[in-house]
Structure formats: structure tokens, C-alpha cells
N, C-alpha and C positions, 0 to 999 in steps of 0.2 A: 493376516497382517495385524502386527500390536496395533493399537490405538496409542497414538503419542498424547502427553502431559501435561501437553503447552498447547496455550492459545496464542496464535500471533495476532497483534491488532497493528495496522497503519495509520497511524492519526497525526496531523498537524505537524508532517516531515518528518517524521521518525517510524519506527518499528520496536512494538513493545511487548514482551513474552511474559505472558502470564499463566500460572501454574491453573490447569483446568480446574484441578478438584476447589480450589480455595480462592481464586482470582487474586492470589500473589504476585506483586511484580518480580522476574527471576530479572531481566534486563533488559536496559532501551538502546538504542543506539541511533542518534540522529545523524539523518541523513541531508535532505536540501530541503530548502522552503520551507513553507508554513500551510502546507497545505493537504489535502487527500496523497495518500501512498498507499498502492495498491501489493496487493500480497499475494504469492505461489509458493507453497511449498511440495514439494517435486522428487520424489527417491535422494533424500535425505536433502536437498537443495532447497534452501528458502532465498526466494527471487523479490527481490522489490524496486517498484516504478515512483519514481518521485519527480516532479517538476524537469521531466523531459528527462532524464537519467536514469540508469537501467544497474540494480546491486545487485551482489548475491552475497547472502549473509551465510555465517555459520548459524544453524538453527539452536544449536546447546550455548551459545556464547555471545551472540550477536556481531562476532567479528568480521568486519567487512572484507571476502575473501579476494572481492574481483570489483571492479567500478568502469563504465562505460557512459561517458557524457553522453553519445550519441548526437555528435556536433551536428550540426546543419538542420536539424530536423525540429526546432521550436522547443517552444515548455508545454505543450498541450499534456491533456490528461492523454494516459498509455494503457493499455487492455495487453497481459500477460499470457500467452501461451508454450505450455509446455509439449513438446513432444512425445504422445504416450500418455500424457498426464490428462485430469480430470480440471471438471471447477470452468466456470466463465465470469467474468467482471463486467462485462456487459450490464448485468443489472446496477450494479454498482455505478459504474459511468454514467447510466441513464437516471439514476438517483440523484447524483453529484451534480448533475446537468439541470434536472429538474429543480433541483433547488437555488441555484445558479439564479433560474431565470425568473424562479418567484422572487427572490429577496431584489432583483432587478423592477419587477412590476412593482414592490412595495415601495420598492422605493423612486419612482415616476409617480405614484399614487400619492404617496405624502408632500413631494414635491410643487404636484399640482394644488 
């Protein structure tokens, strides 16, 4: 299997393609919020989770091919699985979470 190009990052509601070799930006494309977007790229599909809403982006273009609110089910953060595919966000959740609840403790701490 080639090794693809691009690095995808999901940061502060968008999705940003950066050329591996050089950390060029190639394109971004925002999505919702302002906050963690989780990433799957999957037999040529790159999938992104953002504030309760489910993408799939072109991965050479960043064109948003497909978009599903995913109504009735909250803005909570979302853990991406493909079928077949590799890769867990789990750690990623538990980071996002973790941090969540320290900047919560600092700030009951300074409060106090």
C-alpha cells in the first residue's frame, strides 16, 4: 500500500491537509463549532466528527461529499469507526476529556 502525502489534522471545527514532507497547508475546510474534530481516513474516505455531526470529505480536495446532522442525538464528542478499517479515538476522547475536567478543577481552584 503507497503511503499517502497528507497529514489530516482536526482542530477547532475544521479539517486541515497538510503535505507530510513540508507541513504545507494543501486545504481546510470548516466544518461546525469550535471545537475537537475527530478524523478517519478509510479506502480512500476521509470521515469527520464534529459537534454531534458526521462528514465525509474528499481527501485530495477537502470537498464536503456527504453531511449527516445526526439529529436527536446531542453535540457530545463521537468516536469514528470504520468497517474493515484500523485506528481508535478513544485515546483521543480520553485526552479531550481529561483536559476538559482539569481546566474545570483550575478553574473551582482560582475561584476559591
Amino acid at each position: 500500500m503507497a503511503r499517502s502525502n497528507i497529514v489530516f489534522v482536526g482542530i477547532k471545527g475544521s479539517v486541515v491537509a497538510l503535505d507530510r514532507a513540508t507541513g504545507t497547508q494543501i486545504w481546510s475546510t470548516s466544518l461546525k463549532g469550535a471545537d475537537l474534530v475527530n478524523v478517519v481516513l478509510c479506502d480512500g474516505e476521509l470521515f469527520a466528527a464534529a459537534r454531534g455531526e458526521m462528514f465525509c470529505l474528499d481527501p485530495s480536495t477537502g470537498h464536503i461529499r456527504w453531511h449527516n446532522p445526526l439529529k436527536g442525538y446531542g453535540y457530545g464528542l463521537m468516536t469514528i469507526a470504520v468497517q474493515g478499517g484500523t485506528g481508535n479515538q478513544a485515546a483521543v476522547i480520553q485526552k479531550h476529556q481529561r483536559q476538559k475536567e482539569a481546566a474545570a478543577a483550575a478553574a473551582a481552584t482560582s475561584a476559591s
